[in-house]
C-alpha positions in Angstrom: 136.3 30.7 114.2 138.1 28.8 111.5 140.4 31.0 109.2 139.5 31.8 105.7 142.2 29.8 103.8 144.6 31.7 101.5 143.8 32.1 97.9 146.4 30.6 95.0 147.2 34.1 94.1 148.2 35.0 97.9 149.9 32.2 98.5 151.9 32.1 95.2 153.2 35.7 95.4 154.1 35.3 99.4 155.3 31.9 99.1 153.6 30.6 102.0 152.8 27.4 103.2 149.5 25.6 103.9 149.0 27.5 107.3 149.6 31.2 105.2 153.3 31.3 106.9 156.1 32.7 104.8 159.3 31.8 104.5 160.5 34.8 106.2 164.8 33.9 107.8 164.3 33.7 111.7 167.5 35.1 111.9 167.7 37.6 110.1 163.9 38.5 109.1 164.7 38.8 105.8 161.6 38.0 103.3 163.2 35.7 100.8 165.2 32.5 102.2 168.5 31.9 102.4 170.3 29.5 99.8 172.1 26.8 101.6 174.7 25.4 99.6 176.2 23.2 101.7 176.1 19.0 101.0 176.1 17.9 104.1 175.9 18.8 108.2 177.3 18.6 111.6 176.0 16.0 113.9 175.4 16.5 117.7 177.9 15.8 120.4 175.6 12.4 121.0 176.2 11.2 117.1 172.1 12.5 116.3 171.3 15.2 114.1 169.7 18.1 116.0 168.8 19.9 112.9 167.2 17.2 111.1 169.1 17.7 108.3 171.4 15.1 107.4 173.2 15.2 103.6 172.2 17.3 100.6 171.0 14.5 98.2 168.6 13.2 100.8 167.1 16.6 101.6 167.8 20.4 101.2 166.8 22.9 103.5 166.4 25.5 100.2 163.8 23.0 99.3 161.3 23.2 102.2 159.7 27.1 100.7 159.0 25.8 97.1 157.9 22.7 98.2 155.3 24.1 101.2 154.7 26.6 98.7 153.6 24.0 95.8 152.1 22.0 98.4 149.7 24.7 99.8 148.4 25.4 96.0 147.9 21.9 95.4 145.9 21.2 98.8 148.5 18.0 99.2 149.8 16.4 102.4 153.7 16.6 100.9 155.8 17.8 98.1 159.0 16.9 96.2 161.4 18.6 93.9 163.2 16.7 91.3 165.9 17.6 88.9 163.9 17.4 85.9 160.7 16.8 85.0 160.9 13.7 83.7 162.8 12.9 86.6 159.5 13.5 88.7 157.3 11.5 86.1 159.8 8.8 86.0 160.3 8.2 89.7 156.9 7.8 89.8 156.8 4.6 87.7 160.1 3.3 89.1 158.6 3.3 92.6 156.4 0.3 91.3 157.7 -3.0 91.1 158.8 -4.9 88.0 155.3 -6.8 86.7 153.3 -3.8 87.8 151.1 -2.9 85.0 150.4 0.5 84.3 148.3 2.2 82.3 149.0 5.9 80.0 147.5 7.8 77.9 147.7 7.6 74.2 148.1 12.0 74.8 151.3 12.4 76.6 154.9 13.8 76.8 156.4 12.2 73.9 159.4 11.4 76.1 157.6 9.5 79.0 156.1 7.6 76.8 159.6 7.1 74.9 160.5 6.0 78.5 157.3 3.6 79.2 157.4 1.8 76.1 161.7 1.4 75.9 163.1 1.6 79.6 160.0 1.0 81.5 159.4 -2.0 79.8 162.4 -3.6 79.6 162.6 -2.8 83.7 159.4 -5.1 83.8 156.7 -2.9 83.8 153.6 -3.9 81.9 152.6 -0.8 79.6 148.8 -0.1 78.4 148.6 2.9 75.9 144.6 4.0 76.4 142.5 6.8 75.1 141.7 8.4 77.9 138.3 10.5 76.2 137.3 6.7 76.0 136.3 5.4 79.6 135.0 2.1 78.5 138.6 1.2 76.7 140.4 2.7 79.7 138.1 0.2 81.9 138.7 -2.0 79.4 142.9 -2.2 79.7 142.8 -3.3 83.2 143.9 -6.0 84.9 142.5 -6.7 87.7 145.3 -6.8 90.8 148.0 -6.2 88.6 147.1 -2.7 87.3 148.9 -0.1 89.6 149.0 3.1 88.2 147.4 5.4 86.0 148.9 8.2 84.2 146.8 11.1 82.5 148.4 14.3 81.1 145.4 16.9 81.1 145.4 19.6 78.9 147.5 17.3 76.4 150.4 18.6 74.5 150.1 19.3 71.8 146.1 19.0 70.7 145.1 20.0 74.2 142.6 17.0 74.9 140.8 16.9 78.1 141.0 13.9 80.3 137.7 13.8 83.1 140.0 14.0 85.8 137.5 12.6 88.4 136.2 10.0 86.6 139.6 8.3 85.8 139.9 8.7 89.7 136.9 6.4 90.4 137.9 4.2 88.0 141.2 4.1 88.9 140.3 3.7 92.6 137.6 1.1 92.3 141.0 -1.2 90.5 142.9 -0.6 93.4 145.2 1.7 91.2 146.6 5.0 91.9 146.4 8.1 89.3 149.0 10.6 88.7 148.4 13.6 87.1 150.5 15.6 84.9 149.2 19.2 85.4 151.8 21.1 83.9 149.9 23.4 81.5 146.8 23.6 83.9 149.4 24.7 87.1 147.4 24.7 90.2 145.9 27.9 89.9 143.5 26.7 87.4 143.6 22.9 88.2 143.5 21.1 91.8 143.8 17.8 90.9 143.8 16.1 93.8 141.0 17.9 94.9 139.3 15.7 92.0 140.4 12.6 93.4 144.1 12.5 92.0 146.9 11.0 94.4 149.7 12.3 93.0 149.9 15.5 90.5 153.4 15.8 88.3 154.5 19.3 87.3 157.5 20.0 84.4 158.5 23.3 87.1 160.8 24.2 84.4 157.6 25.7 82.6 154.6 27.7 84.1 155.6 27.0 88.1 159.8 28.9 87.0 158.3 31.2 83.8 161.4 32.6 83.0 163.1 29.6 80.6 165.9 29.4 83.0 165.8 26.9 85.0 165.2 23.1 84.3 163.2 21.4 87.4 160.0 19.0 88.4 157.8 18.3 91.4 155.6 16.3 92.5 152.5 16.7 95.3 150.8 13.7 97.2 147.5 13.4 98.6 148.8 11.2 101.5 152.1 10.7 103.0 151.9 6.8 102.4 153.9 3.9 101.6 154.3 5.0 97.8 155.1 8.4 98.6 157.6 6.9 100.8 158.8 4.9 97.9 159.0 7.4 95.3 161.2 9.4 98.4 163.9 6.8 98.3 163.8 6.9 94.6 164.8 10.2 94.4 167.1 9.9 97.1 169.2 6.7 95.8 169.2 7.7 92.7 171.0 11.4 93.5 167.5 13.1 91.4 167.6 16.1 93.0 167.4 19.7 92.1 170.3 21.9 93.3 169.9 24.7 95.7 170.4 27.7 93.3 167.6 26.3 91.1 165.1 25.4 93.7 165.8 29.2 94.7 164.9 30.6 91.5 161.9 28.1 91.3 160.3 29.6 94.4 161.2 33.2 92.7 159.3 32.1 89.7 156.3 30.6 91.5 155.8 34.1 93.7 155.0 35.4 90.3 152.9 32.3 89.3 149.1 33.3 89.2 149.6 36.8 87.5 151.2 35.2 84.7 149.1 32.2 84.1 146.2 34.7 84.0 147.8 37.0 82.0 148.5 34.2 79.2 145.0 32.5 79.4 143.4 35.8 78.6 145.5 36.3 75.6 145.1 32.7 74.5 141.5 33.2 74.6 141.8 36.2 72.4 144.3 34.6 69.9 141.9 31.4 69.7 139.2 33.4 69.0 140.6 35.5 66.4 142.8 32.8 64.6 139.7 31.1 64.7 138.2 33.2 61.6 141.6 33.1 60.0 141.5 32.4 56.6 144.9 31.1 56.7 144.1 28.5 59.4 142.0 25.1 58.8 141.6 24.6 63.0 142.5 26.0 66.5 143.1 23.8 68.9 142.0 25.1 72.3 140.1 24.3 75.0 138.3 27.9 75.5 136.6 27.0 72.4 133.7 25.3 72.1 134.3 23.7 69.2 136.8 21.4 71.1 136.3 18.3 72.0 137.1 18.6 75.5 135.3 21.8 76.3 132.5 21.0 78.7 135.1 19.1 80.8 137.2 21.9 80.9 135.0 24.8 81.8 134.1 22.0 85.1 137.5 21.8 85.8 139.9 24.6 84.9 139.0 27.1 87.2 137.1 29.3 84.3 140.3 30.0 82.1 141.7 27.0 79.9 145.6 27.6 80.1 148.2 29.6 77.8 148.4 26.8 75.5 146.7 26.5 71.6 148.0 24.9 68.8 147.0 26.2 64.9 146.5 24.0 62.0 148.1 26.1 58.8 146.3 25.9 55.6 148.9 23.8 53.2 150.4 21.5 55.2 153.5 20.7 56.3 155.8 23.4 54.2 153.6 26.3 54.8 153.0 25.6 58.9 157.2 25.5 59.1 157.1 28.4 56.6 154.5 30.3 58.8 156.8 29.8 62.2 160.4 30.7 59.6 158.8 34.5 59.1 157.2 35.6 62.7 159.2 38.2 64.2 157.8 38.8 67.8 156.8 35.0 68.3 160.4 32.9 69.3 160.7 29.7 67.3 161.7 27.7 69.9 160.8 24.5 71.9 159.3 24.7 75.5 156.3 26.2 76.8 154.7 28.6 80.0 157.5 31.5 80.1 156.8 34.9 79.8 158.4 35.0 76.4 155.8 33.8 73.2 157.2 30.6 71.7 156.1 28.9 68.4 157.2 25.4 66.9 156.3 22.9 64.6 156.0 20.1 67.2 155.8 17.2 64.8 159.4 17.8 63.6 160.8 17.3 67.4 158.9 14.3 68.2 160.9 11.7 67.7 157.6 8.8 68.0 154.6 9.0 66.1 152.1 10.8 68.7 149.4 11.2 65.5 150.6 15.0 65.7 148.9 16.6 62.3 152.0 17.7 60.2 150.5 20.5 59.9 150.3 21.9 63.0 151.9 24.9 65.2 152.0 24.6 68.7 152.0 28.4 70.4 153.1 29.0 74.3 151.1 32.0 74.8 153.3 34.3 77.2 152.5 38.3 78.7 153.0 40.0 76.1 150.3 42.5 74.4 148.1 40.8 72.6 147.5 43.0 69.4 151.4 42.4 69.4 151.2 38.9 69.3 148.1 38.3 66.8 149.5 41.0 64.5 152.8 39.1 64.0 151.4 35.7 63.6 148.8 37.6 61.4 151.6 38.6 59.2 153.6 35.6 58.9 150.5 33.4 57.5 149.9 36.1 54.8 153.4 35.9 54.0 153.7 32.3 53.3 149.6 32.7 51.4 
């Protein structure tokens, strides 16, 4: 008889791996692992090493319980913790070779794409910006054997668009490309993207995976253990982008905590998108739950039945009254960041430092745990205020 397999919940709050094991000490039994600080370790009397552990920067044994653990929610073969986000994103692209073309979306991480179009360029990668709502243009930007990789970001900060995760994959795979998926705002319990054809999926962990705004970290998960995976490895091996023990502790803290969270903040994103949806004070909400968005149909195929923590608002008059609006909340934190416990607001067109066609007029909102009623009533009162 084969065994049920675990569900996200389960094997986010035990921190198990793919088989449902937990990261229990086999010395001591105790049920959270031990933090191994040290950088490197003995060899054997014949020069090998027994342990399989050889220096800190090429591996960690602190890393093996967050990374089975994101592994096992992703349905991957392997997983990999970097020292930032970006960090994972980047060693992604720098595991290609210099005339590799790649192509992004035009609805991105303003700071890989900062990257793509500035470092990643002048490295010798050839750099396609693409709609990815269009599929014709995206068929449209490749080159056939010289197109490598593509990149979608899926929901989008900060407008939230939707990118058909499977149908990129087909397209992607039919070019001979791989696609990488940065699933940061969906996490894995409402998105498996490789499940929808992805080969690699990219997580910021220093948002929903960590939750508490304490820790800055990335990951990434792979389909296959193959020669890119192997590549991306030595990336993040030579180039020292590793996490350090302490934090990849702390991640696998925050990720046993993972699924309650994420499910508390979609319920109360629904309910703020649907009420600051009649707002007088707001021109447009920008969520996915909605089906007034663009995206929506793709979304309720492939989120899982909630659509993420993450909304942004459009303030009626403009620019001065949306930073005005985020100047006079009181239980919202005016801050940058997003998928903590804690609510955050911000004007995100004021930190981008490209032009990603963000409305000026627009507040993005990190929807954490707390209660609702709290949460509308205070946003509530900051847009009469400024009114």
């Amino acid at each position: 008889m084969s065994k049920k397999p675990l569900k996200p919940g389960t094997i986010a709050a035990q921190g198990a791996d793919r088989d449902g094991k937990r990261p229990i000490d086999p010395e001591t039994g105790a049920v959270v692992p031990p933090i191994h600080v040290a950088s490197t370790f003995e060899r054997g009397a014949d020069n090998s090493y027994p342990k399989g552990v050889v220096y800190a920067r090429d591996d960690n044994p602190t890393f093996k319980a967050p990374e089975a653990t994101l592994c096992a929610l992703e349905g991957g073969a392997d997983a990999m913790l970097f020292a930032s986000g970006m960090a994972a994103a980047v060693s992604v692209f720098q595991a290609l070779k210099a005339g590799d073309h790649v192509i992004a979306s035009k609805a991105m991480y303003y700071q890989l794409q900062n990257w793509l179009l500035g470092l990643g360029t002048d490295w010798g990668l050839g750099v396609s910006i693409v709609e990815m709502s269009d599929l014709d243009a995206l068929r449209g930007a490749i080159r056939p054997g010289a197109t490598k990789l593509i990149w979608i970001e899926t929901p989008a900060n900060p407008q939230w668009a939707i990118t058909d995760i499977a149908a990129v994959a087909k397209i992607a795979h039919e070019a001979g490309a791989i696609l990488a998926v940065d699933s940061t705002c969906a996490t894995p319990i409402l998105t498996q993207p490789l499940s929808l054809g992805a080969d690699i999926v990219m997580h910021s962990a220093t948002k929903y995976l960590n939750g508490h705004s304490d820790l800055v970290a990335g990951a990434l998960v792979t389909a296959d253990k193959d020669a890119f995976w192997e590549r991306i490895e030595t990336v993040r091996r030579q180039q020292g982008a590793v996490l350090g023990s302490f934090e990849a502790a702390q991640l696998l803290r925050g990720m046993r905590t993972l699924a309650i969270r994420v499910r508390t903040a979609c319920a109360n994103a629904q309910v703020l998108a649907d009420r600051l949806a009649a707002h007088g004070c707001i021109d447009q909400v920008l969520y996915p739950g909605l089906k007034s968005h663009t995206g929506h149909e793709i979304a309720a195929r492939q989120m899982n039945g909630s659509f993420g923590g993450m909304l942004s608002i459009r303030v009626n008059g403009g620019e001065e009254a949306a930073i005005a609006t985020a100047a006079a909340v009181k239980v919202w934190t005016r801050a940058t960041s997003l998928g903590s416990v804690e609510s955050l607001i911000e004007h995100r067109a004021s930190i981008e430092t490209r032009d990603m066609g963000t409305p000026r007029d627009l507040l993005r909102l990190s929807v954490g745990i707390e209660d609702v009623d709290d949460l509308y009533d205070d946003l509530d009162a900051a847009l009469k205020a400024v009114h």
